[in-house]
N, C-alpha and C positions, 0 to 999 in steps of 0.2 A: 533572792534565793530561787525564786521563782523560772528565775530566766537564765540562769546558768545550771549547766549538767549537772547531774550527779553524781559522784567518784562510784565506781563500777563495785568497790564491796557495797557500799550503801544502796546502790540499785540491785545487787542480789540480793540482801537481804527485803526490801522491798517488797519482789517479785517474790521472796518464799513466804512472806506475808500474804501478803494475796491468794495463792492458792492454799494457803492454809484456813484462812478466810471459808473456802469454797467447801475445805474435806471437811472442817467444823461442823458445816452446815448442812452439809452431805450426811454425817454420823446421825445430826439431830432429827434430820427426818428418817433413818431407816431404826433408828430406837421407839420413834414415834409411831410408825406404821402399824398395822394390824396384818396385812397381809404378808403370809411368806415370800410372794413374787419380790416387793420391796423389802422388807424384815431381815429374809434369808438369802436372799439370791441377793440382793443388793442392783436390783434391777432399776436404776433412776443414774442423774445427774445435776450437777448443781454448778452455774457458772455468774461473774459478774461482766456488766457491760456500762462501759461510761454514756456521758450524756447524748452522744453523736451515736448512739448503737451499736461500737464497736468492741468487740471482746476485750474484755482486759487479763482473764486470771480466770483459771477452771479448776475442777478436782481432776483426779484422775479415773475419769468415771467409765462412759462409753461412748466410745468414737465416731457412732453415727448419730446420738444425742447430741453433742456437742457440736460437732460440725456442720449442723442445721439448726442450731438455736439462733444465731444470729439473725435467720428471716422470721421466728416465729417474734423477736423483737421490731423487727423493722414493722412488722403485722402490726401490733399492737399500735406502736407508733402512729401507724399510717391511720389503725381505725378510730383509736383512742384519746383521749387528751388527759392524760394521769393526774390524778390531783393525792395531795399527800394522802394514806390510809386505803387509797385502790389496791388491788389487785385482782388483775386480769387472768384470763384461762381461755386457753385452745387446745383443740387436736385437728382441725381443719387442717387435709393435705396441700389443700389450695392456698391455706391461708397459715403459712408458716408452722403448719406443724406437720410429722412423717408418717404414721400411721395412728389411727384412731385410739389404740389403747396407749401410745402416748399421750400423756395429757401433760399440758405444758403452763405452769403459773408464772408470770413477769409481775413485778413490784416495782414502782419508781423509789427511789432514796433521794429526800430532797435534804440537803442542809440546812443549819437556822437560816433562817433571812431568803432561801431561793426561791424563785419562782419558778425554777423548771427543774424536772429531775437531776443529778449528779451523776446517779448510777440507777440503770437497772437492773435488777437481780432475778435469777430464771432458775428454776428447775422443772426438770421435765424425767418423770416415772410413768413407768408401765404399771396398768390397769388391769388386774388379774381378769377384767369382763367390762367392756363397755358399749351393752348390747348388740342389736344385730342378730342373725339368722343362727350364729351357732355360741352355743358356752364358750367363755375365753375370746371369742371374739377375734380366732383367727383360721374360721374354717373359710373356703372357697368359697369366693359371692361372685356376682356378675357386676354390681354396682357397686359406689361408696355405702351407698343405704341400707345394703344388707350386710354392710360391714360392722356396724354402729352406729351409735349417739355421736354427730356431729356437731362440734362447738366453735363457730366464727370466734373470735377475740372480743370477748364479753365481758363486763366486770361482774367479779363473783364476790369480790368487798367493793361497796360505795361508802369511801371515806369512811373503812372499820365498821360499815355496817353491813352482815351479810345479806346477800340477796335474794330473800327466803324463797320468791317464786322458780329462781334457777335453781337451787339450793333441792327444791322438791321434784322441779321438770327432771333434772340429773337422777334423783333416787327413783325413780319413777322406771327408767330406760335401761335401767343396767339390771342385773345380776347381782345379786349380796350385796347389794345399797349400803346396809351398816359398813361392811367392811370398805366398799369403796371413799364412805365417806369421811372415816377416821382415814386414812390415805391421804384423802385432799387436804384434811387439816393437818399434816403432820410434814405435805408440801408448803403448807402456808406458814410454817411454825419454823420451817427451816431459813423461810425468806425471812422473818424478821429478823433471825440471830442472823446472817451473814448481812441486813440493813445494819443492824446497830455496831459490827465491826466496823464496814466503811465508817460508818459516822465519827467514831470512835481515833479513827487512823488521820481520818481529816482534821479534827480537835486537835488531835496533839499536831500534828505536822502542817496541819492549813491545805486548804484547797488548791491554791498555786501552787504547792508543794507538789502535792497529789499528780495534780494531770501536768508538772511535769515529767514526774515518773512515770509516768502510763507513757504518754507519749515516747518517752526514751525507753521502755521496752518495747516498746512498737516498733522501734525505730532497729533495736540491736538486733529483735529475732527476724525484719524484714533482711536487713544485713548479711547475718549468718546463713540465710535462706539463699541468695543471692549468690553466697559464697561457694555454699551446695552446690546449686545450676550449675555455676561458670567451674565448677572443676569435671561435670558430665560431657559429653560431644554435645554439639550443635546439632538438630536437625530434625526431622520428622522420621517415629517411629510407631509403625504401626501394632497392632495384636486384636485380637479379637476371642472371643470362646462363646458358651449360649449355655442358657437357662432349657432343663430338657422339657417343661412343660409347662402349663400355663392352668392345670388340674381340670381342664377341660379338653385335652386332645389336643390341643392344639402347639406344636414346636417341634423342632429346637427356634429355640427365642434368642436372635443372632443378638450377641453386644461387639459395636466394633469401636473402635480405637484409634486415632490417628494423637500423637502424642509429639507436639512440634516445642521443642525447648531449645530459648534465645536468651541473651543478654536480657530481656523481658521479660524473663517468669517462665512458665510451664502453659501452654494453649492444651486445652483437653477437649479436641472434636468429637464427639459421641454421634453426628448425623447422620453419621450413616445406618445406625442401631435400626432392626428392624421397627414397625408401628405397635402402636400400646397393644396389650393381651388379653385378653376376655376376661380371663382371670386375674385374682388380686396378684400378680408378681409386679406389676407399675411401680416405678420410684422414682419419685419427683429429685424435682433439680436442688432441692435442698439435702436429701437421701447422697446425690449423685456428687456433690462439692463435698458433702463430709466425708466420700470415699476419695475421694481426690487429696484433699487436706491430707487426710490422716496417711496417705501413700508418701508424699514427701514429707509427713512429718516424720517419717521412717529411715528416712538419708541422711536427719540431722542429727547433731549430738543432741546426747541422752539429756541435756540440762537443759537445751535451750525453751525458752516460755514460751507456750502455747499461746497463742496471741493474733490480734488483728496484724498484724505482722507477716505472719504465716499466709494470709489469705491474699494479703498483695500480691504472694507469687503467684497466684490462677487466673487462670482467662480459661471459662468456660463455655461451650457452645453444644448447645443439643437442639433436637430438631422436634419443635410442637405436633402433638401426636405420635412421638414413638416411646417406646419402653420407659427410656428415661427422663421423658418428661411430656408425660400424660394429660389429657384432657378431662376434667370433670366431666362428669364421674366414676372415672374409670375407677375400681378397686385399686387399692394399695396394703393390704395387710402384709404380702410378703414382702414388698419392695423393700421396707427398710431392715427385713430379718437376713432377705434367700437375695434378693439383686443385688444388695448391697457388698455381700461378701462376692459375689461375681465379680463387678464391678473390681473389688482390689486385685483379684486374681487377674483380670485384664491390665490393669495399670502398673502392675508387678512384673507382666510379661513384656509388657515396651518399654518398661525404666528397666529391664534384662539386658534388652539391646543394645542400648547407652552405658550401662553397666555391666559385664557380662563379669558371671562369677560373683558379685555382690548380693545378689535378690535369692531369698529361697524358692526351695521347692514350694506348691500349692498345699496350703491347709485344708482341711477337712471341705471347705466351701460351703457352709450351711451351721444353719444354727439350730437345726432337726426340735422345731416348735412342737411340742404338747400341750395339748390342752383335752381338760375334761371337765362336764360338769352335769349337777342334777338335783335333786331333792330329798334330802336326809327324811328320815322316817317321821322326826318332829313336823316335819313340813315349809324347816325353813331351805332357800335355795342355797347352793356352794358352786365354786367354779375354782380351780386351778391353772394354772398356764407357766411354762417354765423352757427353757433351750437347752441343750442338751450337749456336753462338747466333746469334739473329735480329737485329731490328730494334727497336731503344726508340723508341718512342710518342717522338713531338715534342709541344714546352711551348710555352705564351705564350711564350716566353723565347728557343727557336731550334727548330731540327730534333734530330729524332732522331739518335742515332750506331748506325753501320752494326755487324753480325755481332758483338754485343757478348750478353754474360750479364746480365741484368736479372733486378731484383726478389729470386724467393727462392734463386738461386743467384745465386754469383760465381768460379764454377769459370774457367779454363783453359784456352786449345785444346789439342790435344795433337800438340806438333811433327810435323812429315811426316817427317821423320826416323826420329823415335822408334820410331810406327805400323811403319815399313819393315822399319825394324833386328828389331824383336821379333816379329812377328808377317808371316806370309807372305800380306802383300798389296802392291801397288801404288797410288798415292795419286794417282791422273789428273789432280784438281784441286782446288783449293782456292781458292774466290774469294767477291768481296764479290756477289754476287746483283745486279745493277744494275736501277735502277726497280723494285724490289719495295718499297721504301715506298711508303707511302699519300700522294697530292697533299693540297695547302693551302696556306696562306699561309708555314708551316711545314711542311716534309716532314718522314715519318719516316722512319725508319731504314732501309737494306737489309739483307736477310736475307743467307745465304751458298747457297754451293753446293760439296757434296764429290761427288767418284764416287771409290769404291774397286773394286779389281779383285780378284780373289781369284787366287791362285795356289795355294791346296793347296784341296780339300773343307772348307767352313764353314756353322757353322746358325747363323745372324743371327738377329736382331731390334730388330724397331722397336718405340718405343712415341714418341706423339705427338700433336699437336690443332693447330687451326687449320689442318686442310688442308682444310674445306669453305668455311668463310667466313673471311675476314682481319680480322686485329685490328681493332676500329670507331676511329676518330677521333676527332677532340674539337672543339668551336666551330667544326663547317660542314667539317671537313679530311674526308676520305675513308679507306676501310678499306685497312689494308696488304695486299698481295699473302699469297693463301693458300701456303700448305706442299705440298712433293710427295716422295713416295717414289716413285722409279723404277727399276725393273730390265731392264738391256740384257740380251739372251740370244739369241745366234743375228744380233745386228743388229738387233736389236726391242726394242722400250721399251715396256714394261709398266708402267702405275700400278700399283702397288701398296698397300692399307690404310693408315692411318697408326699402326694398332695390329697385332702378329703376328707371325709367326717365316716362315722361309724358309731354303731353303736354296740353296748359290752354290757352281759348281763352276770350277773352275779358267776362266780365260779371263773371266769373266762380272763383271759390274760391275751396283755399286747405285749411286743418285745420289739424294743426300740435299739438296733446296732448303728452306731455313727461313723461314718467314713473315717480312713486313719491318712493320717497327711504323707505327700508325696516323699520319695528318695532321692536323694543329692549323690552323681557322680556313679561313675561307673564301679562296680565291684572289682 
């Protein structure tokens, strides 16, 4: 059985095993959580990886999560040598993880009788604060160090016993430690149910059963991918756009694009991208593939599995020292938020060229970060952090949909409620942004609009793009309404940066408008 195919229902049904496997275990940690960022917003992801570190099966979570987990296993791999009961933990950008408030756990699954893992299982959630110079941990720094608590690939369980002196260094360095820490454990809680599925799958079916269904999904979605390519043209297309600032003065931050697609896959040249940025916009080359992945996994049919498959279509090349792939220690907190939606917006523009008339208009291009945090009157500390969504680019096909998460997040709003209950602010509004999509024959999307009031002393920050120029259009449609950050104070309304910390005292309100996605077609 082992050595012959599968008949193609029985390898579907397989494949919708497995990432069910994933959402299972996805549910079990955002039920477990304490924090709204993961609870409410559903800000995390959860995926499995066979014995050789290759993806096998994910949830449907977010697409810059997922399309960089595979080096945060190779990390491990490369540091660690997993014995049954470990589990490991990163957010090192160096070292296979994207920005510091992802914090990323790998677990090996070893069967009875193995001596080396079967599967590794990963999830990786945002950390409402994991210290660093500002609350939330995604104000503008100079270095990685003022960004955060940095975690090389550590073991946080040695064989099921936790590692009480990390366990205390961790709660030490962040921000609402209790909260942070029921988080990790509710990470860790998820890794064992999606351990004991696998285990469970291989029981009844057998391990040569097993990987050779892995393999033969590997093998159909490289296929279908392949199938993609060869019905695109041949040839090298370029595009280019930039990041407008770097929250220290310094841009436009060119991103360019040389986009050469063969009988071989997709080559994606980013060398020519201007050098890394003083400020945190950097995004590493694991940031930079999960926007590449997720751009062709946009061409293929809606069914096909997510999979190491997928990734044999890339050949990637970036140039040491620029944007996209940065040197220690250069910051990263926006790369995986603000570069990375750029980033698709570039790669959306040269698969235009190849395809004209298939690719939409530009979304919102930003994930317009908030964060706040301070010291309740009792004296314990709180911190918030949450993104905020725009307007998706309109298709040949219709308009855009209004205040929605596009591209490489698919976070959550995070109830008015919630915000109220936990955190001492007031939520003045919440609405769809009206007319901020871009005109055409197809409109796009409207952005939103929040104003928060603050009622105890808070040091905010924003991080964010597309507040000079609005998403561009597509076939003649028009650019969406740009982004605003504004602060009432005194009955005055202040623009404020779209990158920066500040701070908000009692009475005083920010209002956060989100770009609305570009127009498709001429009117």
């Amino acid at each position: 059985m082992a050595r012959t195919a599968v008949d193609p229902v029985r390898l579907e049904v397989f494949h919708h095993l497995l990432s069910a496997f994933c959402e299972e275990a996805g549910v079990r940690l955002q039920r477990s959580a304490w924090s709204p960022n993961i609870r409410e917003r559903a800000d995390f992801s959860v995926a499995a990886f066979d014995h050789e570190g290759r993806l096998v099966a994910q949830a449907a979570h977010i697409p810059v999560h997922l399309g960089s987990a595979g080096d945060a296993v190779a990390a491990v791999r490369r540091e660690l040598e997993l014995q049954p009961g470990d589990v490991a933990i990163l957010n090192d950008p160096y070292a296979g993880g994207t920005h510091l408030p992802d914090v990323t756990m790998v677990a090996p699954v070893f069967v009875r009788g193995g001596k080396r893992p079967e599967w590794f299982v990963v999830n990786r959630a945002h950390h409402a604060d994991i210290g660093g110079s500002t609350p939330g941990s995604m104000g503008i720094a100079r270095d990685l160090h003022a960004e955060g608590l940095v975690l090389p690939p550590v073991l946080w369980k040695r064989r099921g016993v936790v590692q009480s002196d990390l366990w205390r260094l961790f709660a030490r360095n962040v921000r609402g430690a209790p909260e942070r820490l029921v988080d990790l454990q509710a990470q860790e809680a998820s890794l064992v149910q999606l351990g004991h599925r696998l285990l469970a799958f291989a029981k009844e079916h057998g391990v040569p059963t097993v990987r050779t269904v892995q393999q033969q999904l590997f093998a159909y979605t490289e296929r279908a991918g392949r199938a993609m390519l060869a019905a695109l043209p041949r040839g090298t297309f370029r595009a280019g756009d930039a990041l407008a600032d770097d929250g220290y003065g310094h841009g436009p931050l060119r991103i360019e694009l040389a986009l050469t697609l063969s009988p071989r896959g997709a080559r994606f040249d980013f060398s020519r991208t201007c050098d890394q940025a003083n400020g945190g916009v950097n995004a590493n080359r694991s940031v930079v593939m999960a926007a590449c992945v997720y751009a062709l996994r946009c061409l293929c049919p809606d069914r096909l599995p997510t999979n190491d498959g997928l990734f044999r279509l890339v050949s990637l090349h970036t140039r040491p020292g620029s944007l996209v792939d940065p040197r220690s220690p250069a910051p990263v907190a926006g790369g995986n938020v603000e570069t990375s939606q750029r980033l698709v917006d570039v790669v959306f523009a040269a698969l235009a060229q190849a395809s004209p008339g298939r690719m939409p208009a530009a979304s919102a291009g930003t994930m317009s970060n908030f964060s706040f945090g301070g010291v309740r009157r009792d004296g314990t500390e709180f911190t918030s952090y949450e993104t905020l969504p725009g307007g998706a680019g309109a298709t040949a096909g219709g308009p855009g949909q209004a205040a929605i998460q596009t591209h490489m997040t698919n976070t959550r709003n995070t109830p008015i409620e919630e915000q109220e209950l936990r955190y001492p602010v007031r939520i003045r509004r919440l609405s769809v942004r009206k007319g901020s999509g871009g005109r055409g024959a197809r409109t796009g999307g409207d952005g939103l609009e929040k104003e928060v009031e603050a009622l105890l002393p808070l040091r905010a920050s924003f991080l964010g793009e597309r507040h000079d120029q609005g998403p561009p259009g597509a076939a003649g449609g028009s650019r969406g309404a740009c982004g605003a950050l504004l602060l009432v104070r005194g009955g005055k309304r202040t623009r404020l940066p779209a990158k920066g910390s500040f701070e908000l005292q009692p009475g005083e309100r920010v209002i956060v408008q989100t770009p609305g996605g570009g127009g498709h077609g001429r009117r």
